[in-house]
Residue, then its C-alpha position, 0 to 999 in steps of 0.5 A: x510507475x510514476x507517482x502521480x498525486x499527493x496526499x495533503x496537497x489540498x485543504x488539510x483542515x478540510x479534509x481532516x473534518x470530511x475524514x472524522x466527521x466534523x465537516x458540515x453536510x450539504x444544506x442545498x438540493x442534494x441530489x437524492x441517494x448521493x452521499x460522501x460515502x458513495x462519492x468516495x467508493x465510487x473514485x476508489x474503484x474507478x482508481x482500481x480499474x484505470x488508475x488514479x489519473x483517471x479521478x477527476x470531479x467530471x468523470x466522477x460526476x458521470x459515472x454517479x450520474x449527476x451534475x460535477x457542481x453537486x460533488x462540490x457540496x460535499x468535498x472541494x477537489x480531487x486533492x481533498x478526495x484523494x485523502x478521504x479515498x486513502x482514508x477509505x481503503x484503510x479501513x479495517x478488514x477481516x484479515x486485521x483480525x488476524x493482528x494478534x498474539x505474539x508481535x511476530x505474528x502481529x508483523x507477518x499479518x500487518x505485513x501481509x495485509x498491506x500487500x494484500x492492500x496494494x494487490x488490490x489498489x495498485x494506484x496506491x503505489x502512484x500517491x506520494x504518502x510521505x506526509x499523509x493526512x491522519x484519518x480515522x482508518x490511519x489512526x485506528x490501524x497505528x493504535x491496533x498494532x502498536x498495541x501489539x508491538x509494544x510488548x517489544x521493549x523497544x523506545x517508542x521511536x524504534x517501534x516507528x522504525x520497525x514500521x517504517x521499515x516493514x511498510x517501505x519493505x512491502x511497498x518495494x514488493x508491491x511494485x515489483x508485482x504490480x509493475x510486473x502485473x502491468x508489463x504482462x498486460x501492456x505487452x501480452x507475453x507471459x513471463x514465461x514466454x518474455x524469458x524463452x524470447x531471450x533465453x538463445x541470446x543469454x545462453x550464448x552469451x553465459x557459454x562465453x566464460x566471462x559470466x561464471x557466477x551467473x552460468x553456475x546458478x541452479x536452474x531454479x534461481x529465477x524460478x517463480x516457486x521461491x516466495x522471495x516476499x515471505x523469505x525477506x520478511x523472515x529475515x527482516x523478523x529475525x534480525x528483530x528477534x536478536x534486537x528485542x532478545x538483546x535488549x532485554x538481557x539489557x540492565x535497565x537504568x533509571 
């Protein structure tokens, strides 16, 4: 899944005024019942069902039914628009609540609740995010969980890492499934039948002896049972745990 658009290729100032409020509402003959608000709704589920390419002003226009020149009293472009739809699918929701008690917790939340994201905005996985513009969603959401990893005893840039390094785990899961999700859709063939289509070939090729490793695993080895998600974010949290318990066995100095 190729990425395809990136966040702050517009007007940044624009945006961050759009996205906290500060930018100027429409004072010419906007069409009635249409708001910011429902421009950027409406783009976000025509990205969740055909994808981000298919955002433009003109099929927005279409699909809100007026004319593409009213969408221009209220955002600029498309670029300045993809960042208030990022902004928007940010925002809080009921699992966020779930983001408390002890760090751990708070990281197996945070954790799932971005491949929940995902799940449900694939064309997430098509924007180039490495220099995002700072919303209100983004900024509500880093205070939240900071708040709950602080307790770590980590420096401050390491609890970034310990973010950076979650978030770039789960976005490598997410894609996995979503271009999964995608090859199941474009080919029609399960997975189970994608397998038994090459299970003669593989089986004869195992029977070779050049492949001992790979013949001796148990049946189950690529089974679909095993959560390989939740098996690496145990370990990711482990490892966490030594470092946070090594750190404050640590003399502190002043």
């Amino acid at each position: 899944m190729a990425t395809t658009e990136t966040s702050g290729s517009g007007d940044i100032t624009r945006s961050l005024e759009l996205m906290w409020g500060s930018g100027e509402r429409p004072t010419r003959g906007p069409k009635p019942g249409l708001t910011l608000e429902r421009i950027v709704s409406t783009a976000v589920r025509l990205a969740d069902a055909e994808g981000i390419a298919a955002v433009s002003m003109r099929r927005l226009s279409t699909e809100l039914g007026t004319g593409t020149m009213s969408l221009y009293r209220y955002v600029p472009g498309k670029a300045e628009l993809l960042d208030l739809m990022l902004n928007h699918v940010q925002a809080p929701t009921a699992q966020d609540a779930e983001f408390t008690g002890h760090w751990r917790a708070a990281l197996e939340s945070y954790a799932r609740a971005i491949l929940e994201q995902h799940r449900a905005h694939p064309w997430l996985l098509q924007v180039n995010q490495a220099r995002p513009v700072l919303g209100p969603s983004a900024v509500e959401g880093l205070e939240r969980v900071l708040s709950l990893i602080k307790p770590m005893g980590l420096r401050d840039v390491e609890l970034i890492s310990v973010l950076v390094m979650v978030e770039g785990y789960v976005a490598g899961v997410a894609r996995t499934q979503v271009l999964e999700a995608q090859a199941r859709e474009e080919t029609e063939l399960t997975d189970e039948d994608f397998w038994e289509t090459q299970r003669p070939v593989l089986e004869r090729i195992m029977q070779s002896g050049k492949y001992p490793l790979i013949a001796g695993l148990s049946e189950d080895s690529f089974g679909s049972d095993f959560d390989h998600f939740e098996f690496g974010l145990q370990r990711i949290l482990d490892g966490l745990e030594v470092l946070v318990s090594r750190r404050t066995r640590e003399p502190h100095t002043t």
